[in-house]
N, C-alpha and C positions, 0 to 999 in steps of 0.2 A: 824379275824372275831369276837372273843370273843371280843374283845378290842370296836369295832363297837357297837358290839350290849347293852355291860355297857353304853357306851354314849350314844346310845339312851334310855334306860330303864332311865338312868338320868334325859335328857332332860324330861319326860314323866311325872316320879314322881309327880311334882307339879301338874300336869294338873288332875292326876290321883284324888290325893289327894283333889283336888279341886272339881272335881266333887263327890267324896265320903261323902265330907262335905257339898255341894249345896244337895244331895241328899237326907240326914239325915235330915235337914233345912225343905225341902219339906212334908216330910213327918210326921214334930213336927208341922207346921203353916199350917192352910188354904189356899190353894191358887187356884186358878181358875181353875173350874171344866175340863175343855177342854185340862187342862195341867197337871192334877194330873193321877196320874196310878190307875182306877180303877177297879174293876171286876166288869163283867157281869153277871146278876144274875139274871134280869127281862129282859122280852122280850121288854118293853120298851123304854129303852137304845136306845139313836140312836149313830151309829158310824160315824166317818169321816174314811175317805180310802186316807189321802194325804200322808202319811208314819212319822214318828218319827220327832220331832224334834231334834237339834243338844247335847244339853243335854241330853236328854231319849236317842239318841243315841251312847252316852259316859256311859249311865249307860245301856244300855244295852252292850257294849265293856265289861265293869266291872265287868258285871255277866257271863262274858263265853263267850258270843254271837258274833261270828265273826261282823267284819264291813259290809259282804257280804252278811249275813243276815239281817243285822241291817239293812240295806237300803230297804227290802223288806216287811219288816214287816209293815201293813197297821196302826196302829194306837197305843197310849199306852196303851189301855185296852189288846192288842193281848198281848205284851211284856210282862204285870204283869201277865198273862195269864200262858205264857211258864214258867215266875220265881216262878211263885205258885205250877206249875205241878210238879216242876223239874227236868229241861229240860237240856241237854248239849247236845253241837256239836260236832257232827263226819264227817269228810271230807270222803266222797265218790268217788268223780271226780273231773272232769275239766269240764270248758267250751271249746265252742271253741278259745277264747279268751286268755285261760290259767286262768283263774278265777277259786279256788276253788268251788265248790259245797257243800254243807254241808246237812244234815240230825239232826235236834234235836230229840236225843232219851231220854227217860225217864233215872236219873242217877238211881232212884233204881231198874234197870230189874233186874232181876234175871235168870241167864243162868245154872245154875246146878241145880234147884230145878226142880220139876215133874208139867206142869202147866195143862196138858190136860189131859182127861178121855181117852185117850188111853198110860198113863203113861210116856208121852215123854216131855223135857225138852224143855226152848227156844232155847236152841243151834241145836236140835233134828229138831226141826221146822224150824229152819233156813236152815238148810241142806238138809230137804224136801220142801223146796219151799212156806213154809207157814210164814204167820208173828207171830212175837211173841205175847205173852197174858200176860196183867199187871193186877192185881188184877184181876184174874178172865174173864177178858176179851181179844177179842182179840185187837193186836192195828191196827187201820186205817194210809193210806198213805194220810196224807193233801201238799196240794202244798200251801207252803210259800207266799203270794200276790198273788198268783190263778197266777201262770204265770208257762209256758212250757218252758222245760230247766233251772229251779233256785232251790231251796231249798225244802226242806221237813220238816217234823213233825210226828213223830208216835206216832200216839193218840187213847187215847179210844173212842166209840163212843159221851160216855158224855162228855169230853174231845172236842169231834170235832164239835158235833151238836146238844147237848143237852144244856139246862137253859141259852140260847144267845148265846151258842160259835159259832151257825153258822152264825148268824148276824151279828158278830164282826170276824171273818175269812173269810167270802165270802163275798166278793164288792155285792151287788145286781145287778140283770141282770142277762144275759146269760154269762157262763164261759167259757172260751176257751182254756183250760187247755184238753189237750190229753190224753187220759186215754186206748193208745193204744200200740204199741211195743215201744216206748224209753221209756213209762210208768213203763211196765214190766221188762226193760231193767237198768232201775235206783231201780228198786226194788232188781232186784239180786243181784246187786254190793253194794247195801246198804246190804244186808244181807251176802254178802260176807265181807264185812268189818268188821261188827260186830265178825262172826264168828271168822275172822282172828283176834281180838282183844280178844278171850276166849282162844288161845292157850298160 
């Protein structure tokens, strides 16, 4: 299996390498707005929602982000988004399918420190059913492409719906995303997982 998996990481290398150096390229030269990674900052901005293309979704692989995410992510403004926040994935579940699940949580929580005026810890919080608090805040559950059954994001409110993050995270229209028991249900197994990751 070791042996398997040197020859793929092989095969990979170049490709890898290849988009590490298209990426650098990108971001030394001008190039067309619709395809550069930018942030949202004015509410002006309009988004597109058709998802990544194949490159942004090779440098989103490269920064962490499963390919399971990658596919769901609505646009490149979302992706620089998550890579500015600093965001990593945690597998929580399955589909039915057998498809990984993922949740991007913040890499710098902090789980031993005291974040709340009642003197309890994010680990504290997780064990009482509540979500963690990054900087002072608490974080919000976003659903990854506004879709039921896929991915997560635990974000601060500015983070989710403040200076355009909600324009560029929620397709307009009505969402159809379930905010009912498999909602709650993906929430405690996301905070189960984390937990299980602080022992």
């Amino acid at each position: 299996m070791i042996e398997g998996l040197k020859t793929v990481a092989e095969a990979v290398k170049p490709v890898v390498n290849e988009v590490g150096k298209r990426a650098i390229d990108a971001f030394e030269k001008p190039i067309d707005s619709d395809k550069r990674l930018e942030a949202a900052s004015d509410n002006k901005t309009t988004f597109r929602y058709d998802g990544l293309s194949k490159p942004q979704e090779f440098l989103a692989q490269a920064q962490g982000f499963p390919k399971e995410i990658a596919k769901d992510i609505y646009n490149s403004q979302e992706l620089k988004h998550y890579m500015d926040i600093g965001m990593r994935a945690v597998q929580f579940g399955q589909k039915e399918n057998g498809e990984p699940r993922f949740c991007l949580v913040p890499k710098d929580l902090s789980f031993d420190r005291v974040v709340d005026s009642q003197g309890r810890t994010n680990a504290e919080r997780l064990q009482s059913g509540l979500l963690p608090i990054k900087d002072g805040q608490p974080l919000e559950v976003h659903h990854i492409g506004q879709k039921n059954g896929g991915h997560y994001a635990l974000l601060t409110k500015e983070e989710h719906i403040k200076n355009g993050n909600k324009e560029m995270l929620h397709k307009p229209g009505k969402s159809d995303v379930d905010h009912g028991l498999d909602f709650a249900r993906d929430k405690r197994s996301i905070a189960k997982v984390l937990m299980e990751e602080q022992v």
